[in-house]
PDB file of N, CA, C, O and CB in Angstrom:
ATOM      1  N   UNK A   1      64.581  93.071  88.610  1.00  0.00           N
ATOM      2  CA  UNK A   1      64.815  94.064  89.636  1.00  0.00           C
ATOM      3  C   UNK A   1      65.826  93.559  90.669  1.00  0.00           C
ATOM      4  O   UNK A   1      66.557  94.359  91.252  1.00  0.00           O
ATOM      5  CB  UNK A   1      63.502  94.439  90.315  1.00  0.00           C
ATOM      6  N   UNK A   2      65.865  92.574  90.846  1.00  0.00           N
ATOM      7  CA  UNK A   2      66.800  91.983  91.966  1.00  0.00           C
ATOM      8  C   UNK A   2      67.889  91.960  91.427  1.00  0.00           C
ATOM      9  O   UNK A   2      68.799  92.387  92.138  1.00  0.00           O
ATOM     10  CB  UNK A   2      66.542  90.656  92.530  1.00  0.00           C
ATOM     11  N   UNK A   3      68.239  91.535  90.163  1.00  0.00           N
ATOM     12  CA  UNK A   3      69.702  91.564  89.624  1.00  0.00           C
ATOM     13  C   UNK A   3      70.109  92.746  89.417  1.00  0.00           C
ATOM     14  O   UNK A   3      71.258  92.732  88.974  1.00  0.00           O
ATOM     15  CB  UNK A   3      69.945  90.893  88.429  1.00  0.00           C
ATOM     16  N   UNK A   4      69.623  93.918  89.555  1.00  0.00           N
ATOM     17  CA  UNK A   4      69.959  95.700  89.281  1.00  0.00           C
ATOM     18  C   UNK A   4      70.215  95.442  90.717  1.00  0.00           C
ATOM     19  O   UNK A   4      71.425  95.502  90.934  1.00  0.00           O
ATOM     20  CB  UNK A   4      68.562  97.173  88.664  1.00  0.00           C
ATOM     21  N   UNK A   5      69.690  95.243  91.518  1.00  0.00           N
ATOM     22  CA  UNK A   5      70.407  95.265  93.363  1.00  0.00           C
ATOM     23  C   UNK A   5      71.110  94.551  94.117  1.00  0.00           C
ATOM     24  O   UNK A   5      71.612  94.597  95.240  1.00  0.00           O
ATOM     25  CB  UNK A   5      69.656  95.223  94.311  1.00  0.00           C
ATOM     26  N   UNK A   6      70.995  93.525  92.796  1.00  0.00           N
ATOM     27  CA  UNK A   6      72.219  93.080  93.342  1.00  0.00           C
ATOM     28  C   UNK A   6      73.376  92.931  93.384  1.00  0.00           C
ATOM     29  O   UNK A   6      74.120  92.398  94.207  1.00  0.00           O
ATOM     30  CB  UNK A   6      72.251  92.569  93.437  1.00  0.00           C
ATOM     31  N   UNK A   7      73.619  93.708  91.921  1.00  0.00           N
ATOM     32  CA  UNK A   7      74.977  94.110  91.550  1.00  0.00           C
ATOM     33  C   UNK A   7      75.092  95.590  91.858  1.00  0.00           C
ATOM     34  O   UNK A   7      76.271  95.919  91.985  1.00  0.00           O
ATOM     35  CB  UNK A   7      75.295  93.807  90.028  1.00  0.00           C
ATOM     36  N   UNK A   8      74.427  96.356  91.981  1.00  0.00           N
ATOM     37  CA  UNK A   8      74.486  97.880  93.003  1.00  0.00           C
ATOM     38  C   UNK A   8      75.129  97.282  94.171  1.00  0.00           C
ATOM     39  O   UNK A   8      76.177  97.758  94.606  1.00  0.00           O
ATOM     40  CB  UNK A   8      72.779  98.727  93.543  1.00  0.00           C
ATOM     41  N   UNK A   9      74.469  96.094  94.795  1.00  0.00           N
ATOM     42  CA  UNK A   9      75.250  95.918  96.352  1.00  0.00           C
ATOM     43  C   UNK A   9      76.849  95.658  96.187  1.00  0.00           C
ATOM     44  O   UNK A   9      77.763  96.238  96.774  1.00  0.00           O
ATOM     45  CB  UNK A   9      74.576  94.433  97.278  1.00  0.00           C
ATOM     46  N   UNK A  10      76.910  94.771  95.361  1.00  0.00           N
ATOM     47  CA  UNK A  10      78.423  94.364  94.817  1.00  0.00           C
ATOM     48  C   UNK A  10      78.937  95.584  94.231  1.00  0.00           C
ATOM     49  O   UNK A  10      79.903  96.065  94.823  1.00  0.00           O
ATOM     50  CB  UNK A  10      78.478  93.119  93.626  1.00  0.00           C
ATOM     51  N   UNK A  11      78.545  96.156  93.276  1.00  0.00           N
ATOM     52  CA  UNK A  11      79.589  97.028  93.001  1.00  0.00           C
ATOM     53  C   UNK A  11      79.801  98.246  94.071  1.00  0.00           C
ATOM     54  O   UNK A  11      80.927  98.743  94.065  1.00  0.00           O
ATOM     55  CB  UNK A  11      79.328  97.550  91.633  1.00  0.00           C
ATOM     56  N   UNK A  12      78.797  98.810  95.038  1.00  0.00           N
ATOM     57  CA  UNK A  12      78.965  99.374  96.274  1.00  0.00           C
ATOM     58  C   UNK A  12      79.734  99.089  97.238  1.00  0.00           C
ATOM     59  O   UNK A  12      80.642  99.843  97.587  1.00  0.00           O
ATOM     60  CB  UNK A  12      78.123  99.390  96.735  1.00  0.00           C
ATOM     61  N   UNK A  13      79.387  97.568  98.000  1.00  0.00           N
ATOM     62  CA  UNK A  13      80.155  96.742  98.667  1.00  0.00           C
ATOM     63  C   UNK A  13      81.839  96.288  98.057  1.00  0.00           C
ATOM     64  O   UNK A  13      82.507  95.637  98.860  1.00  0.00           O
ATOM     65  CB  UNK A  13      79.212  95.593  98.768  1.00  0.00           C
ATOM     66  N   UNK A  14      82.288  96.514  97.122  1.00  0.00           N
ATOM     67  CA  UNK A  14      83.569  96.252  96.770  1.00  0.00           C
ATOM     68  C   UNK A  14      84.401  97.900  97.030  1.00  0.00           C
ATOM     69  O   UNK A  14      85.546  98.020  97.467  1.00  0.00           O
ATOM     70  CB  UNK A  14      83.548  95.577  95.073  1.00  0.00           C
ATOM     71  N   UNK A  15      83.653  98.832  96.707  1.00  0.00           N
ATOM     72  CA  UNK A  15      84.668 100.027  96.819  1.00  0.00           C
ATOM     73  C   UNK A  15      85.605 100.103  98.297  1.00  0.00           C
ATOM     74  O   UNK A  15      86.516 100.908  98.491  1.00  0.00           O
ATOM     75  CB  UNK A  15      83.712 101.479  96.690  1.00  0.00           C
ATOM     76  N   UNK A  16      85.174  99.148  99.183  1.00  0.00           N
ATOM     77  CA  UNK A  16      85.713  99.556 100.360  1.00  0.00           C
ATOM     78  C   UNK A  16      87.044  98.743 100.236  1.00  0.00           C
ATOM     79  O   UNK A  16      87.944  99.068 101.010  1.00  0.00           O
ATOM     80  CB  UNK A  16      84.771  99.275 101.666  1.00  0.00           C
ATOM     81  N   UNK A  17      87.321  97.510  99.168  1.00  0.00           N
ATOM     82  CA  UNK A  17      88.406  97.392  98.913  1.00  0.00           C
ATOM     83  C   UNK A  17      89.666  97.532  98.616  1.00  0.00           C
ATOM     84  O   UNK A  17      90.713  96.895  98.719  1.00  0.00           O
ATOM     85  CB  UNK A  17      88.301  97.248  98.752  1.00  0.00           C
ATOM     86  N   UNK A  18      89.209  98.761  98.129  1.00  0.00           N
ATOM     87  CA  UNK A  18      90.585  99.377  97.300  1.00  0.00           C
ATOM     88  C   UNK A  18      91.307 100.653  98.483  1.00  0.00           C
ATOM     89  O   UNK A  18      92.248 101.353  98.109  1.00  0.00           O
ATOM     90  CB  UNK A  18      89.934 100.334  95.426  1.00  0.00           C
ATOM     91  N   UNK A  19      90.770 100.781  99.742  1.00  0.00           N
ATOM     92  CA  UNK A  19      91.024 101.640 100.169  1.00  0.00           C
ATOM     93  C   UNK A  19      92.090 101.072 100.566  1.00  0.00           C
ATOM     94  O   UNK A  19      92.043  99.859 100.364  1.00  0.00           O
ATOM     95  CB  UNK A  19      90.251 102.229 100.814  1.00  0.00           C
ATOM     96  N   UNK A  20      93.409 101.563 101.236  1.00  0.00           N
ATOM     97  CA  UNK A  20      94.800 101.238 101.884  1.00  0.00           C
ATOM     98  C   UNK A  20      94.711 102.251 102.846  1.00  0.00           C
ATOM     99  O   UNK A  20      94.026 103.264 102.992  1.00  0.00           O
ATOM    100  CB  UNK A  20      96.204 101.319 100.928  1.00  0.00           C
ATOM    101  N   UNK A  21      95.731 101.601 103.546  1.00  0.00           N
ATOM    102  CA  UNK A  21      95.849 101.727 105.112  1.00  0.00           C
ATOM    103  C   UNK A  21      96.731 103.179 105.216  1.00  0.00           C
ATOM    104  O   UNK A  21      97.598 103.422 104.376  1.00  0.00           O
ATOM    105  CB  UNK A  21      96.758 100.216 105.910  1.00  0.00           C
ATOM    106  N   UNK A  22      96.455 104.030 106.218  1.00  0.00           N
ATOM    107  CA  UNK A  22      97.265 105.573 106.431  1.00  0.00           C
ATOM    108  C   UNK A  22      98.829 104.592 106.593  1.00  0.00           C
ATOM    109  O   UNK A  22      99.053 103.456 107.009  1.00  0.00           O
ATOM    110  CB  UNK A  22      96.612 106.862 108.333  1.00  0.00           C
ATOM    111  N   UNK A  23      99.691 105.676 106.041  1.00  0.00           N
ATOM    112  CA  UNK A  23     100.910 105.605 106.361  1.00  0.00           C
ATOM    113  C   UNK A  23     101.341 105.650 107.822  1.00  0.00           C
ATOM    114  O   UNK A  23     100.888 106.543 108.539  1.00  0.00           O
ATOM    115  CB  UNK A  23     101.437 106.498 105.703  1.00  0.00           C
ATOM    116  N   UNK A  24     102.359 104.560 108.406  1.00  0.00           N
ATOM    117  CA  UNK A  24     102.424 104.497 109.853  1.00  0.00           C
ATOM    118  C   UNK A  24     103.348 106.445 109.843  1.00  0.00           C
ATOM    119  O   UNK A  24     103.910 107.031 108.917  1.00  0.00           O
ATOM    120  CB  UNK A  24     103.604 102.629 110.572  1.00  0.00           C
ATOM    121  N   UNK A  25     103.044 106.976 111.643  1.00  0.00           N
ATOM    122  CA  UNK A  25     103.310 107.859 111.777  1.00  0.00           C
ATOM    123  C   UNK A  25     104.405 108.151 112.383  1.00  0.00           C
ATOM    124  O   UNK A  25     104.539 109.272 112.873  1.00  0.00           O
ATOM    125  CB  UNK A  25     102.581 108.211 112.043  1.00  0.00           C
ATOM    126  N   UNK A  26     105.730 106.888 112.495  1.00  0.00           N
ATOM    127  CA  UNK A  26     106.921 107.269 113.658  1.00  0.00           C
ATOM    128  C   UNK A  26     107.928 108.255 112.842  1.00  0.00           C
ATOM    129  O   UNK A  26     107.665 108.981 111.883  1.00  0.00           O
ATOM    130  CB  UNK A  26     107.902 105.703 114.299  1.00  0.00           C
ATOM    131  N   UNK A  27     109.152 108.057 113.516  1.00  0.00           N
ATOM    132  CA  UNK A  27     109.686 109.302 113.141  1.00  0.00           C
ATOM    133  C   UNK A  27     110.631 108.485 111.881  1.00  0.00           C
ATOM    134  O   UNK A  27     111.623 109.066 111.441  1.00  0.00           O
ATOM    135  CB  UNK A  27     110.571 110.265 114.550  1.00  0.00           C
ATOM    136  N   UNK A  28     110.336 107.440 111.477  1.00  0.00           N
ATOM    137  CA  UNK A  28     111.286 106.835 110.668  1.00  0.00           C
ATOM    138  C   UNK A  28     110.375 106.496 109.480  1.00  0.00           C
ATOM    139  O   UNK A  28     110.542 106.785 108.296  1.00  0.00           O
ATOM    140  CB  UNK A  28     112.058 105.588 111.358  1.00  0.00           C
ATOM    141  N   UNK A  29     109.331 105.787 110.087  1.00  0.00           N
ATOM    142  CA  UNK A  29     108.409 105.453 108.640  1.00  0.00           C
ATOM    143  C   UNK A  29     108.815 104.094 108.121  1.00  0.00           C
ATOM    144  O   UNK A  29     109.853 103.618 108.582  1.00  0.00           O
ATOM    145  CB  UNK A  29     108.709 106.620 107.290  1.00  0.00           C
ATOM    146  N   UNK A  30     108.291 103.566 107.429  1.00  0.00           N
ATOM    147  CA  UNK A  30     108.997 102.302 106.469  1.00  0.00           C
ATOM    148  C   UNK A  30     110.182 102.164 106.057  1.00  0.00           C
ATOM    149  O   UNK A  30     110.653 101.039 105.893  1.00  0.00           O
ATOM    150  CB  UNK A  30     108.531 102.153 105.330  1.00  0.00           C
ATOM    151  N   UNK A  31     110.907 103.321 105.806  1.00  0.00           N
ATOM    152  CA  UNK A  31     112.069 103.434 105.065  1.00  0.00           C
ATOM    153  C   UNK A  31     113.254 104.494 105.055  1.00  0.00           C
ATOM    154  O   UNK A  31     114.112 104.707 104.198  1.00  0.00           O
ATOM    155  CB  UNK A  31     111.632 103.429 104.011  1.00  0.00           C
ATOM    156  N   UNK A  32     112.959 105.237 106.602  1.00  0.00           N
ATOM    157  CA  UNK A  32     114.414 105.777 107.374  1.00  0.00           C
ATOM    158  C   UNK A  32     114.244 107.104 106.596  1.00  0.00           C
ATOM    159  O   UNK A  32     115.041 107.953 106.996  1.00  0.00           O
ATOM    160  CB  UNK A  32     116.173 104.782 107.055  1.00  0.00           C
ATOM    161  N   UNK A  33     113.560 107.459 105.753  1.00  0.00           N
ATOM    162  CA  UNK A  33     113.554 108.534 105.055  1.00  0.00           C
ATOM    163  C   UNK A  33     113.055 110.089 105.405  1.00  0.00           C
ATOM    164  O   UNK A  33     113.179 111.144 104.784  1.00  0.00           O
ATOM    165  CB  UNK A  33     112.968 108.100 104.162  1.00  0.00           C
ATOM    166  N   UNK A  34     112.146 109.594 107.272  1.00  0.00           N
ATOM    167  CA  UNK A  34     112.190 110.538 108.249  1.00  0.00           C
ATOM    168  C   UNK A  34     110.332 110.885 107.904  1.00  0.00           C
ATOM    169  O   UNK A  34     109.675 110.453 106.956  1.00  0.00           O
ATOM    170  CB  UNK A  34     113.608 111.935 107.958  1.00  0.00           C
ATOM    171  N   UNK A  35     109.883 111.755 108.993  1.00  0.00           N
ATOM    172  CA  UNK A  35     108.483 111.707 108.640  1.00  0.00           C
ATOM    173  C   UNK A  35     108.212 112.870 106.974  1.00  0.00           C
ATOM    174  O   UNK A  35     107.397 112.891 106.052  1.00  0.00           O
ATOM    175  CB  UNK A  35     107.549 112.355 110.296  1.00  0.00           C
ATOM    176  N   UNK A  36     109.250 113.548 107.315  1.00  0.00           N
ATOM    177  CA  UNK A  36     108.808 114.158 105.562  1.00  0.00           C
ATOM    178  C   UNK A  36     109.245 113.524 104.498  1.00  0.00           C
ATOM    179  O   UNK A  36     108.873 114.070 103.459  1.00  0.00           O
ATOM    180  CB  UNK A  36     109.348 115.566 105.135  1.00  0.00           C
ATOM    181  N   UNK A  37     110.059 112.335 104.312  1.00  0.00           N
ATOM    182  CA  UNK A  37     110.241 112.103 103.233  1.00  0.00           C
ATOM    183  C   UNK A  37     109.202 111.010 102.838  1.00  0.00           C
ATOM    184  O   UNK A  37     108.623 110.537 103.816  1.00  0.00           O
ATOM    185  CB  UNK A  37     111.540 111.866 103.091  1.00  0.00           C
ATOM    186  N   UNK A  38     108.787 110.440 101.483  1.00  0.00           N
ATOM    187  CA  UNK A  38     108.162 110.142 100.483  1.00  0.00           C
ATOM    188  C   UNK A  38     108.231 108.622 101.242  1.00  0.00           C
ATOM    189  O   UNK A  38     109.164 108.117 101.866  1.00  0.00           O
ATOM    190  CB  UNK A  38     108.788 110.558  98.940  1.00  0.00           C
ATOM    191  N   UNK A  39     107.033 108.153 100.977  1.00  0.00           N
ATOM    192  CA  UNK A  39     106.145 106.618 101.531  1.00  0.00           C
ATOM    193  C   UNK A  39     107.250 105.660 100.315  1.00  0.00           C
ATOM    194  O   UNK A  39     107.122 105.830  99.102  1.00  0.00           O
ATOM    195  CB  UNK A  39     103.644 106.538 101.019  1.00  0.00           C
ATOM    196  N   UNK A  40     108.558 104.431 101.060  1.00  0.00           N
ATOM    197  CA  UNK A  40     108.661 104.073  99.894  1.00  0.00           C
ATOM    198  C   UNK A  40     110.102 104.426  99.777  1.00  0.00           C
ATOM    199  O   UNK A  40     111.088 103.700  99.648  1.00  0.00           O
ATOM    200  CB  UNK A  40     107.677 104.652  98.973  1.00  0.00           C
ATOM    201  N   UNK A  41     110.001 105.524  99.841  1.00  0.00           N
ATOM    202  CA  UNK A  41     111.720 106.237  99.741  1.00  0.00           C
ATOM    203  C   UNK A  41     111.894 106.725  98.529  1.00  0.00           C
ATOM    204  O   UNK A  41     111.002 106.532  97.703  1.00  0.00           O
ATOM    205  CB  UNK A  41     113.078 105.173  99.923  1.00  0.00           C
ATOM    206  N   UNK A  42     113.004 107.416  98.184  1.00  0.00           N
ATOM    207  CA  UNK A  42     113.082 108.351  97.063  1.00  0.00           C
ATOM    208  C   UNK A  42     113.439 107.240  96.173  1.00  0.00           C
ATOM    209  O   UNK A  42     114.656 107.209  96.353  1.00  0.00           O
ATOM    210  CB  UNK A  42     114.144 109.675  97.153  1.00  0.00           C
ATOM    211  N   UNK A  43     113.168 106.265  95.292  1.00  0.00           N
ATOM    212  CA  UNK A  43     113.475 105.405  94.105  1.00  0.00           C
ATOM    213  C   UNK A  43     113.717 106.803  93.279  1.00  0.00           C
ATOM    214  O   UNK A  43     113.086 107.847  93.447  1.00  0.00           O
ATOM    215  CB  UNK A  43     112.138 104.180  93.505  1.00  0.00           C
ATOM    216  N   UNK A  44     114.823 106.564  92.310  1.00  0.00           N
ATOM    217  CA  UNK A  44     114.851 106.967  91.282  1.00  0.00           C
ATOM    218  C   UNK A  44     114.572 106.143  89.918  1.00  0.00           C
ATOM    219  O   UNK A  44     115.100 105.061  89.662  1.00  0.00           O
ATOM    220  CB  UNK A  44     115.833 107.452  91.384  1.00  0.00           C
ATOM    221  N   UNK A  45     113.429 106.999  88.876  1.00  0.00           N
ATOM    222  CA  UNK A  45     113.057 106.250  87.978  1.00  0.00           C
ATOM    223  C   UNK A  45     113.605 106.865  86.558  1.00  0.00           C
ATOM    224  O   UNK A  45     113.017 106.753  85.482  1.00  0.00           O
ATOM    225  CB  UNK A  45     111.607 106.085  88.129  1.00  0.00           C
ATOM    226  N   UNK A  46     114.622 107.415  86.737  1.00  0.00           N
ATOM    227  CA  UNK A  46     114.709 108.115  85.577  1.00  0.00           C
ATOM    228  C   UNK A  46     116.138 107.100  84.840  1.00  0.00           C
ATOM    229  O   UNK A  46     116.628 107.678  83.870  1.00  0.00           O
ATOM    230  CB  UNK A  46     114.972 109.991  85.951  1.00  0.00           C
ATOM    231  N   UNK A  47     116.477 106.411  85.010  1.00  0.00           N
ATOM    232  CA  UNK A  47     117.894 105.420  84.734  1.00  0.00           C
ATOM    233  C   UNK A  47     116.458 104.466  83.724  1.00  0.00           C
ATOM    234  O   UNK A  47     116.451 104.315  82.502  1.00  0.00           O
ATOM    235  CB  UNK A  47     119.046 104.308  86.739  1.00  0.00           C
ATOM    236  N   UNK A  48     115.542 104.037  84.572  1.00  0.00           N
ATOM    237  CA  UNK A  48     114.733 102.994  83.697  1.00  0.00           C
ATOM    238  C   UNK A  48     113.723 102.982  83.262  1.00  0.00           C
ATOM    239  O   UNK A  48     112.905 102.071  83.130  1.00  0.00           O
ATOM    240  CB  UNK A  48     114.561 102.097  84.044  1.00  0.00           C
ATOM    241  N   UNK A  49     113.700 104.497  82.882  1.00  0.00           N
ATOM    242  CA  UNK A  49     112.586 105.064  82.091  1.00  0.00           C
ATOM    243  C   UNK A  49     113.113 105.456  80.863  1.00  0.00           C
ATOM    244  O   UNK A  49     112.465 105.270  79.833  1.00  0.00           O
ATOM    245  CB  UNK A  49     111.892 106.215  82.735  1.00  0.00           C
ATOM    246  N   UNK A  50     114.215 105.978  80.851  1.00  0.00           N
ATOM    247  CA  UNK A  50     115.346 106.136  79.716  1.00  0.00           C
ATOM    248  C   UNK A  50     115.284 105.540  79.238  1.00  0.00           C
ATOM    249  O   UNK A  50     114.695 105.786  78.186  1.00  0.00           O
ATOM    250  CB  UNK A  50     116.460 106.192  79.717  1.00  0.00           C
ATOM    251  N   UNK A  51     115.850 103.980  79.464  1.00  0.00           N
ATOM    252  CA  UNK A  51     115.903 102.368  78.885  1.00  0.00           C
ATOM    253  C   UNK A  51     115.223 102.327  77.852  1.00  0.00           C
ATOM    254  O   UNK A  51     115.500 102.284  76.653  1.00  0.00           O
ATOM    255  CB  UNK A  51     115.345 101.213  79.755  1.00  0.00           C
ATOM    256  N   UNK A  52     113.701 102.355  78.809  1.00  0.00           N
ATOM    257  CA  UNK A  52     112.468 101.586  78.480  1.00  0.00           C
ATOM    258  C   UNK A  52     111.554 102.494  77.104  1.00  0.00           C
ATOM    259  O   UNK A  52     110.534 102.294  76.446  1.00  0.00           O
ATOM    260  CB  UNK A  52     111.470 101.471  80.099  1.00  0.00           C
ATOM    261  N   UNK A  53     112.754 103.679  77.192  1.00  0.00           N
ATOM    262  CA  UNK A  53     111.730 104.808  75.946  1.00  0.00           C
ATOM    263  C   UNK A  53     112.863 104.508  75.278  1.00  0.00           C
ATOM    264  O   UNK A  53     112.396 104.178  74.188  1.00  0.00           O
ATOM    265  CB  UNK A  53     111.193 106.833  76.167  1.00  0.00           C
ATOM    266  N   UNK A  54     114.010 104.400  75.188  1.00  0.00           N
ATOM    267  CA  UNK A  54     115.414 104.104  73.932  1.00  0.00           C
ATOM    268  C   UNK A  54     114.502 102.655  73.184  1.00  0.00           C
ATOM    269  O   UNK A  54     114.030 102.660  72.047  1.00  0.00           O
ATOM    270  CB  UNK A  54     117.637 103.439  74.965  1.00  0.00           C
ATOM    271  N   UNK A  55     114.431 101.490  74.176  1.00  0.00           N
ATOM    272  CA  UNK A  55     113.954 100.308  73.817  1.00  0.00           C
ATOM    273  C   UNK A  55     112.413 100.377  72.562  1.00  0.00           C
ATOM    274  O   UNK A  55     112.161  99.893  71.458  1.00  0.00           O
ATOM    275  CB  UNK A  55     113.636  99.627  75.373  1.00  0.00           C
ATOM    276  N   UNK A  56     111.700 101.287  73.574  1.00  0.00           N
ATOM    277  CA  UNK A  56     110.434 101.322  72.630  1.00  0.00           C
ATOM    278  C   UNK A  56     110.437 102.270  71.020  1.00  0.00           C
ATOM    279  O   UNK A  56     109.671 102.025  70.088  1.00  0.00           O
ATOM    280  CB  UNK A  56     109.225 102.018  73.663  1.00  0.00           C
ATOM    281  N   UNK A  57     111.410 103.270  71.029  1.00  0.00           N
ATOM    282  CA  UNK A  57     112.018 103.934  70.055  1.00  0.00           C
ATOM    283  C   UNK A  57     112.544 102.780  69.316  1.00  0.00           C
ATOM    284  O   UNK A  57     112.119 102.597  68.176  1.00  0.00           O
ATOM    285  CB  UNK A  57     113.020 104.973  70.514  1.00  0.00           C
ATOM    286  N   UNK A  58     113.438 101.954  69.827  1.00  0.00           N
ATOM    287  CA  UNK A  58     114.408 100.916  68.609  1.00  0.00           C
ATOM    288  C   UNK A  58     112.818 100.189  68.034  1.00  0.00           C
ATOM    289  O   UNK A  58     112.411 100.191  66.873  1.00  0.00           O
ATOM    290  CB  UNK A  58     115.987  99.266  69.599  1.00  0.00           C
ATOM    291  N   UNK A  59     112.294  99.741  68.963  1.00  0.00           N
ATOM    292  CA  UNK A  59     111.090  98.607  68.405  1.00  0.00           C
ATOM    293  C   UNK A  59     110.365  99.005  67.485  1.00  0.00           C
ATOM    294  O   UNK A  59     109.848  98.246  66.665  1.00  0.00           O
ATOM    295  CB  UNK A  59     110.061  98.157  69.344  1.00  0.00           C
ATOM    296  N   UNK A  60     110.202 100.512  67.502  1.00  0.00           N
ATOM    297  CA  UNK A  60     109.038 101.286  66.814  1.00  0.00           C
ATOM    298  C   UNK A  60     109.781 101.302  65.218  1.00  0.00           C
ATOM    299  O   UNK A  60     109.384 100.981  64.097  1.00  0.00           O
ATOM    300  CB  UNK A  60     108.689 103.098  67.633  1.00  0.00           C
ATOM    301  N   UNK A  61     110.751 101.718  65.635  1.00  0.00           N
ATOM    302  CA  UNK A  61     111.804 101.867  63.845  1.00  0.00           C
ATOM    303  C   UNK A  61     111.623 100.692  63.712  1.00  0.00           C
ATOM    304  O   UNK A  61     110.466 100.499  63.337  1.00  0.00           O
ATOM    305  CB  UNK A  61     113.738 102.316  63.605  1.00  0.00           C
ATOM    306  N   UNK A  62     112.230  99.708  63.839  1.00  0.00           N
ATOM    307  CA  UNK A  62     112.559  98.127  63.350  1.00  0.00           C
ATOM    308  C   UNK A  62     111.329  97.814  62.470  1.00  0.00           C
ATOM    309  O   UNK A  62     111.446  97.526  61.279  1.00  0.00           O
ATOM    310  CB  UNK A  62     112.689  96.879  64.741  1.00  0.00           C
ATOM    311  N   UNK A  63     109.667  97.913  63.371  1.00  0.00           N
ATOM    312  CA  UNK A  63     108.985  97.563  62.793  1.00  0.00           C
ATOM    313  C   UNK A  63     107.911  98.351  61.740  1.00  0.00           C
ATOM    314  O   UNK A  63     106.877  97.892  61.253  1.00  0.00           O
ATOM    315  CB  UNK A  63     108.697  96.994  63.566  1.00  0.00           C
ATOM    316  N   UNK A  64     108.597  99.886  61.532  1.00  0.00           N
ATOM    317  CA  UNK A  64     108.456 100.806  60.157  1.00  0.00           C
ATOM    318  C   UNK A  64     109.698 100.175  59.315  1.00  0.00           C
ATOM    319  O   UNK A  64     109.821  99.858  58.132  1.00  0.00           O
ATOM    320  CB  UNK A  64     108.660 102.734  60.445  1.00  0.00           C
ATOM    321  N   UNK A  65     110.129 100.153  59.876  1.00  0.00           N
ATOM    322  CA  UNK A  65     111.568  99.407  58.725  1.00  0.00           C
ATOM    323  C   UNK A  65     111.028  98.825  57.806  1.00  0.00           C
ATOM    324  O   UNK A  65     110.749  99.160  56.654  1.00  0.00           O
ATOM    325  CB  UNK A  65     112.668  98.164  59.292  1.00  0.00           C
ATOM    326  N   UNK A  66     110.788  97.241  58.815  1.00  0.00           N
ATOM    327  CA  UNK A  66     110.129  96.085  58.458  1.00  0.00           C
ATOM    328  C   UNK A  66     108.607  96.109  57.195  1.00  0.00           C
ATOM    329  O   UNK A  66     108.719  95.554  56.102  1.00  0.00           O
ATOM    330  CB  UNK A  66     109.721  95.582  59.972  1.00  0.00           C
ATOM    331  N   UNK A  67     107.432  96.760  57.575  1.00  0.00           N
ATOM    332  CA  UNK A  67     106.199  97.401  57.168  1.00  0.00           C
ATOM    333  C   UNK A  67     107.193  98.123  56.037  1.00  0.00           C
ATOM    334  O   UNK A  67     107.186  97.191  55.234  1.00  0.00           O
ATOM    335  CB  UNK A  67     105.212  98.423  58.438  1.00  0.00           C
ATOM    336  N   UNK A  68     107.782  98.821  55.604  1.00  0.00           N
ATOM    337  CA  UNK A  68     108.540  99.833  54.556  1.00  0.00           C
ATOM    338  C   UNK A  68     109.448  98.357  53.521  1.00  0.00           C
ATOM    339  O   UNK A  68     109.506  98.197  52.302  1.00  0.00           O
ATOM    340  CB  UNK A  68     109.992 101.302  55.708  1.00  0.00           C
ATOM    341  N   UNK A  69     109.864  97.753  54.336  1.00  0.00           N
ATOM    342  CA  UNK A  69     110.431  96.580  53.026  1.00  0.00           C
ATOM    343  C   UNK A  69     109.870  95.808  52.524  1.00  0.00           C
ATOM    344  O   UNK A  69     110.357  95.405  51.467  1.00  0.00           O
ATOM    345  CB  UNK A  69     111.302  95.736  53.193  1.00  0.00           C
ATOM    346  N   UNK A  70     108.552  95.184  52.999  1.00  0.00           N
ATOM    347  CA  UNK A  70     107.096  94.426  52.956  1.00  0.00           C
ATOM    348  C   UNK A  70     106.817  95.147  51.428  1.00  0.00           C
ATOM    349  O   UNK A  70     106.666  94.521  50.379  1.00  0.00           O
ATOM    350  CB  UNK A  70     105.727  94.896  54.493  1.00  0.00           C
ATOM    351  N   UNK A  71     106.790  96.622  51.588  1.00  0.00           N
ATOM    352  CA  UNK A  71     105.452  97.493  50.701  1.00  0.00           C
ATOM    353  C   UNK A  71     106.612  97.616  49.714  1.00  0.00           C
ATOM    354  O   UNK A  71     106.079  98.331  48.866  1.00  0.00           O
ATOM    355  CB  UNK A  71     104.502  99.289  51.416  1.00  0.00           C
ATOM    356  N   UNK A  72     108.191  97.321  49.152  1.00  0.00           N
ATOM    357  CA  UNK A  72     109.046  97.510  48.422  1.00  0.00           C
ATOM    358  C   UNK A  72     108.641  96.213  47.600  1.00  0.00           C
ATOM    359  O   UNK A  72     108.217  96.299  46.448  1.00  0.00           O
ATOM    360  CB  UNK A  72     110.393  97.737  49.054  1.00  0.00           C
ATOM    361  N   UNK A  73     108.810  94.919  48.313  1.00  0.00           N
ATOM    362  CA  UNK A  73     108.691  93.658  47.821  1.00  0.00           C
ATOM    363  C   UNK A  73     107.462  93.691  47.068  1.00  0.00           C
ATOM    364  O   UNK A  73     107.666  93.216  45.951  1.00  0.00           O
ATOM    365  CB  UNK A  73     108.726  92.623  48.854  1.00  0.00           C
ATOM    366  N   UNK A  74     106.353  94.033  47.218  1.00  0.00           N
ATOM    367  CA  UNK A  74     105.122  93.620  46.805  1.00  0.00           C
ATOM    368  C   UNK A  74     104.673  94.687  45.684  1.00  0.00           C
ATOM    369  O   UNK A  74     103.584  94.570  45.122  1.00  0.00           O
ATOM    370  CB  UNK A  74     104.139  93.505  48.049  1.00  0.00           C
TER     371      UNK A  74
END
């Protein structure tokens, strides 16, 4: 019984961890982007998301390639 409460306390007692702090409220913010624009600033992710799906496309063929010349040989 004590080890059921005592990991209820821990896993209770940890949620307050994950909380983060309100965004400060001036008229600039972290990143000059003004109080309506985005926590952070506008990053654009679409240049290295492209990449990263061309990249995982080449990897994916290479290794049907690969698996497809395996099952020729044998």
């Amino acid at each position: 019984m004590k080890k059921i409460i005592l990991t209820i306390a821990i896993v209770l007692g940890g949620l307050g961890v994950f909380a983060q702090p309100t965004p400060p409220t001036g008229s600039t913010g972290h990143t000059g982007a003004g109080q309506n624009g985005p926590i952070g600033g506008g990053a654009p992710i679409d240049g290295g998301l492209s990449i990263l799906l061309a990249m995982g496309a080449i990897y994916a063929a290479t290794k049907v390639y690969q698996i497809k010349i395996k099952k020729a040989e044998a």
